[in-house]
Every structure is written in structure tokens, then in C-alpha cells.
N, C-alpha and C positions, 0 to 999 in steps of 0.2 A: 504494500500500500504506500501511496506518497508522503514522506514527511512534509507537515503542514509548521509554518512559522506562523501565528498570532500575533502581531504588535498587538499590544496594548491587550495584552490578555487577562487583567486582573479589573479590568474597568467592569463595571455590568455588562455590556452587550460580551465585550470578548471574553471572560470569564465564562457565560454559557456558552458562547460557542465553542470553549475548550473543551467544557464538558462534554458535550454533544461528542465530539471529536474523541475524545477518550472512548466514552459510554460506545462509539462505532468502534472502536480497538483501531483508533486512526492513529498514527505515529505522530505527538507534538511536542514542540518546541515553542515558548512563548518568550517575549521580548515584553518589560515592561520596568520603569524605574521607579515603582508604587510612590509617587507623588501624590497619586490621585485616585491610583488603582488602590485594591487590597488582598492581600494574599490570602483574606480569612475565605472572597469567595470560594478558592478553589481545594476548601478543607473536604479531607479523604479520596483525592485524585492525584497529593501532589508526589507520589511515585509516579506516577506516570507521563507525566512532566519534564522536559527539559528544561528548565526556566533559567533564565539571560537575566539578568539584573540588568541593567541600562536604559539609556535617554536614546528614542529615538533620534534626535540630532546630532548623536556622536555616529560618526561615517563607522568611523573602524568599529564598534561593535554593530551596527546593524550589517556589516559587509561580514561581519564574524560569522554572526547568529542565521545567518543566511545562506551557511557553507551547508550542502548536501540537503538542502532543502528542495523540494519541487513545487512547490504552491506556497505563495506569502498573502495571506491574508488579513489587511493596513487596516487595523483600528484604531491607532492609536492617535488621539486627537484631545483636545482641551474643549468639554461641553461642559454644560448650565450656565443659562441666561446671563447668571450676574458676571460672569468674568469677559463673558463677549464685552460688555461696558465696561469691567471695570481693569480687565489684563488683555486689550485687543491685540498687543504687543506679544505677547506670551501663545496666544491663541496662532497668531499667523507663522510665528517662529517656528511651533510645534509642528503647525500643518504644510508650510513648505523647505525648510531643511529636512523634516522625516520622509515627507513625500519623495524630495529628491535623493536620498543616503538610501531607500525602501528601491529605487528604481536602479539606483548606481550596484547594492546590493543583489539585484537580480540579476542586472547583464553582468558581472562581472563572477556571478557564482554560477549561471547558467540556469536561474529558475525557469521554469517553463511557463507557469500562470501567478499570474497578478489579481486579486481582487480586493476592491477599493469598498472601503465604506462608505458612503455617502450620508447626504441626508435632505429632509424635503426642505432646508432652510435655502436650497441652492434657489429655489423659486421665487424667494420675498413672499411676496401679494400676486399669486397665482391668478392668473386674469381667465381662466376657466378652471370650474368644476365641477365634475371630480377633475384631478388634475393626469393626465398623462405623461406620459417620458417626454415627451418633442415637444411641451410646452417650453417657451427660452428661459435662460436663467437670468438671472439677475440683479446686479449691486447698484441700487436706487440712489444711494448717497454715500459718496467714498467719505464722506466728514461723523457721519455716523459711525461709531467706535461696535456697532451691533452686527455689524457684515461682515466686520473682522470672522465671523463663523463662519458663514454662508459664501462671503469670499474666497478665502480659504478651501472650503470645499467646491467652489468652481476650479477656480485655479489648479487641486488634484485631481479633478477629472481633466479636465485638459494635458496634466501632463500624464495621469493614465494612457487616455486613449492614442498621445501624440504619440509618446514613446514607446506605446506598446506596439505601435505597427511595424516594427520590424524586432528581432529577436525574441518574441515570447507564442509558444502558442496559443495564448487564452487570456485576455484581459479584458474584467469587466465591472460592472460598477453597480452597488445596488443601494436604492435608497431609501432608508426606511423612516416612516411617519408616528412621530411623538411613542415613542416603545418605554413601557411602564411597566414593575414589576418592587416587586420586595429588593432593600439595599439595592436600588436604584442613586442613591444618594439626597441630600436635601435640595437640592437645587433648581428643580424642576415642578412644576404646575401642583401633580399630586401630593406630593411628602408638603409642599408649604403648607397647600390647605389644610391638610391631615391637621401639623403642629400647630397652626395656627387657631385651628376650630376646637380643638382640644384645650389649646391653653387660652381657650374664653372663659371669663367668669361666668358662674353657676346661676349665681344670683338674677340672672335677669336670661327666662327663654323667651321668644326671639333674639338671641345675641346677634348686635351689628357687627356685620363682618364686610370693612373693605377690599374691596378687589381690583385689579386694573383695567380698565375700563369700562365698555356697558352692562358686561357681564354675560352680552349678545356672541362675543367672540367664541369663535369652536374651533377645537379640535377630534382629529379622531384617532383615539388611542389604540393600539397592539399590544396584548401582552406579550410578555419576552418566550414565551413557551411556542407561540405563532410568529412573531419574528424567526425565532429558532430555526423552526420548521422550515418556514421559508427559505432561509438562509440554506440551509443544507440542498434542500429541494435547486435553487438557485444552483451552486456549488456543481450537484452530481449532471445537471441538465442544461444549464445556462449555456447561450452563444457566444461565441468569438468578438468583443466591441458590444457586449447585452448590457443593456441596462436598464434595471426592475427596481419596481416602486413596492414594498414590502408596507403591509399596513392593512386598516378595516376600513369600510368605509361606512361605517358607525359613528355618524358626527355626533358631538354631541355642545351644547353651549356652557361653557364656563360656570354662568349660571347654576345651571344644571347639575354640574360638577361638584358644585358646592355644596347642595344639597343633598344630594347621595349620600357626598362625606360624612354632612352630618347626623344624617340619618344613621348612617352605620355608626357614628359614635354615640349613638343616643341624645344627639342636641337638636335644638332647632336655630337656625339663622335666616337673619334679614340682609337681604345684599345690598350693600350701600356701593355703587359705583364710584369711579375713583379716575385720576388720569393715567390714559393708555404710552405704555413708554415709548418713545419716538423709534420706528419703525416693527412695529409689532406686527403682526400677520393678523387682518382679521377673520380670514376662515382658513379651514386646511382638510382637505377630504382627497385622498388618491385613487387615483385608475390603478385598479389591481389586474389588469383584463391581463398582460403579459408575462406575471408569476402564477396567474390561474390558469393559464398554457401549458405552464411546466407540470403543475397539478397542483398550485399554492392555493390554501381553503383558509382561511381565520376559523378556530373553532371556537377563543375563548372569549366571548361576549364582556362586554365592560358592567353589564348587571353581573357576570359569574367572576371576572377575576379581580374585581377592585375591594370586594370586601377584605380579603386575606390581606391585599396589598395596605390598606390602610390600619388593618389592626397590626401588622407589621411593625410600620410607625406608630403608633400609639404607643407601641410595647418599648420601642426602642429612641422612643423620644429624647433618652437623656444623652443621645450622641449627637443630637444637634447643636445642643453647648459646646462641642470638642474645638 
């Protein structure tokens, strides 16, 4: 079977896909310099692990960690909203020296396939929905410190696809939409609400809970078990220059989001709208028409997998102080 290399394999998404990857008795090796990652994800697999301590920006250990390797599969990137604003410097660092040290490391060790993580931020403000692959990409306002993301991830599909036209046989790019799951980290949509709806006082239900902006804004969430899936599904069947949009296309609104939460914690709240931070996406719903080709199906409903996911956090609230 191919050894598979994982950057960034302690983060959430690469972490499962390690496992998956193990759990197949696929041969890995992962690259990650737990900045951000955490090695607890990948507790009672990590025999079976090759793991690389290191920064993808260092050339000579990604050109290391990528000796006898046949497949590198590039996660390794700096996400949650707050650091797009508040480390836009650190974000594009991460995402085009790894990109290029991840490309220099394959021609130079002889990988054969590349695949690129992406994500749906490459779109901004998606001007149709649901959204498909050949809709254009787009960075609306190079002064905005928030594209630093989304930039970033243009900029490594381009140089995916450029460089992969000659010397690899297989490079492709998949991009998945809002993907949520337990030790996902605090940074993103779900864990805020969770900690924040939690730590309302008792004393007064309906608690006011502000949020950013109408409250009208959607997303559509994937759990990490159908990301997974996809992922592999992608992997064993994917095309030469493919590029799939992994996700539900179970919108749902912020709003809405909120209330679930609280429901599942036993609260109720009142949503007091608040202002939307300068470039935010107001909708996000993907065309999954080309991973449901390969055979890609979402099985877990955000009615079936958000509850776990937020008594999660509930449980492990006191690591958001760390």
C-alpha cells in the first residue's frame, strides 16, 4: 500500500484523517509542529505513526518527511476566524512557504500524488447557490486582514494545479464546507456558542445573547465523520486536476444555530443582533453533485450530530481559559 504523508496531522480534520488511514492499515507518516495541533487527538494509534515533529516552513524537514513517501496529503494550514484578523501575517506565511517546501518536497523525492486541502472561504460571497466548483474565486479586499485565509488558499490551488502539471501523477484539491465535530477547537461558530450560552446567567431565561450580525446569516455544517468519508471516497476515486466540494447542503441560519445550542443545554435565549465583521460570508451552501459521482452521501444530519458535539464543550469548557 502507498505511504501516505499528512501535514498537519494533529489539527482536527488531519488527525481523523490519520485515523481513517491507520483504521485502513494504510502506511502513515505525519508532519506537524503541535503549535496548534494536539497529539492527544491521535491517542491509541500513535504506534502506528510515523510522526515528524516540525514546521511546515522548514524546506529540509518537509523534503525529509517526504523521503519514500507516495501520496502527501497538505493540511497543514492556520484556521479560526480570529487569527485571519488578528495573525494575517502568520496565516499566509504558513500557507505559502508550506505550500511551496510540500511541492519542492514532492519533485524532489518523487511523490506521485498531491492532494490539497482547501476550503469554501476561497469563494468570499459566493454569487450563486448552492455553490459549484467553476464558480470564480475571490479576494474582494486585499486591505482586509480576513482573506489572508481564503487568499492563501487561492494562491495553493494555483500553485497545486500549476505545478502539478508536469511530474506528479494525480493532483487534486478538495474543499470542504464549515466541518464540525468534538475538539474541533474554540474558535469557530459552534464551541463559541456552546461556551458562551453556557456561561449565561441562570437568573434571567430568555438570556440575551449577542451575535454577529442578523442572525439571518447561514451556514451548512458537515460533520467530521462525512467529511471523512468523503475524503477517502475522494482519495480512492478522484480525477487527475479534481476538484470537490465536500459538505451538506443542510443550510441552516445562525439564528437557528443558536437555539439548538440552547436547547440542548437546557437554556433559552433571545438573539440580540450585533455588527457583522467586515467581510463575512452571508450565506454558504455547496454543490455536492461531483463527490456524489464518486459515491459521497452526508449521512450525519446536524439534528443527529450537534448534540454530542456541544455536550463535548460543555464538558470541557474549562480549556477555553488555557
Amino acid at each position: 500500500m502507498p505511504k501516505f504523508l499528512v501535514t498537519g496531522g494533529a489539527g482536527f480534520v488531519g488527525a481523523a484523517v490519520v485515523r481513517r488511514l491507520v483504521e485502513e492499515g494504510r502506511e502513515v507518516r505525519m508532519l506537524d509542529n503541535l503549535s496548534r495541533g494536539a497529539s492527544g487527538r491521535l491517542k491509541g494509534i500513535e504506534r502506528y505513526i510515523d510522526f515528524v515533529q516540525g514546521d511546515v516552513r522548514d524546506r529540509g524537514t518537509v523534503l525529509q518527511a517526504c523521503v519514500g513517501v507516495e501520496c502527501v496529503l497538505h493540511l497543514a494550514y492556520v484556521n479560526g476566524t480570529r487569527f485571519f484578523y488578528e495573525q494575517p501575517e502568520l496565516v499566509l506565511d504558513v500557507a505559502l512557504r508550506g505550500m511551496m517546501n510540500v511541492i519542492d518536497g514532492c519533485r524532489e523525492q518523487g511523490v506521485s500524488d498531491l492532494v490539497l486541502m482547501s476550503s469554501s472561504e476561497v469563494y468570499q460571497t459566493p454569487p450563486l447557490l448552492p455553490t459549484a466548483e467553476d464558480v470564480p474565486l475571490l479576494v474582494p479586499d486585499v486591505l482586509n486582514p480576513r482573506y489572508s485565509y481564503g487568499g492563501g488558499k487561492i494562491a495553493c490551488e494555483l500553485m497545486t494545479i500549476n505545478y502539478g502539471r508536469s511530474g506528479f501523477r494525480r493532483v487534486m484539491i478538495i474543499r470542504p464546507h464549515n466541518v464540525y465535530g468534538s475538539d474541533m477547537g474554540f474558535e469557530h461558530v459552534i464551541p463559541d456558542l456552546t461556551i458562551r450560552i453556557r456561561n449565561l446567567p441562570k437568573s434571567s431565561d430568555p438570556a440575551p445573547l449577542r451575535i454577529q450580525g442578523s442572525g439571518q446569516e447561514t451556514r451548512s455544517f458537515v460533520h467530521i465523520t462525512d467529511l471523512v468519508d468523503g475524503f477517502m471516497i475522494c482519495l480512492n476515486k478522484g480525477k487527475h486536476f479534481g476538484i470537490y466540494h465536500l459538505g451538506t447542503q443542510e443550510e441552516v441560519a445562525i439564528s437557528e444555530l443558536a437555539q439548538r445550542i440552547a436547547q440542548i443545554l437546557g437554556r433559552t435565549v433571545r438573539i440580540e443582533p450585533g455588527d457583522l465583521m467586515a467581510g463575512s460570508t452571508a450565506r454558504r451552501c455547496p454543490d455536492i453533485g461531483r463527490a456524489r459521482e464518486l459515491g459521497y452521501e452526508p449521512r450525519v444530519s446536524l439534528a443527529l450530530g450537534l448534540p454530542d458535539v456541544v455536550r463535548w464543550y460543555e464538558e470541557h469548557a474549562h480549556m477555553h481559559s488555557r
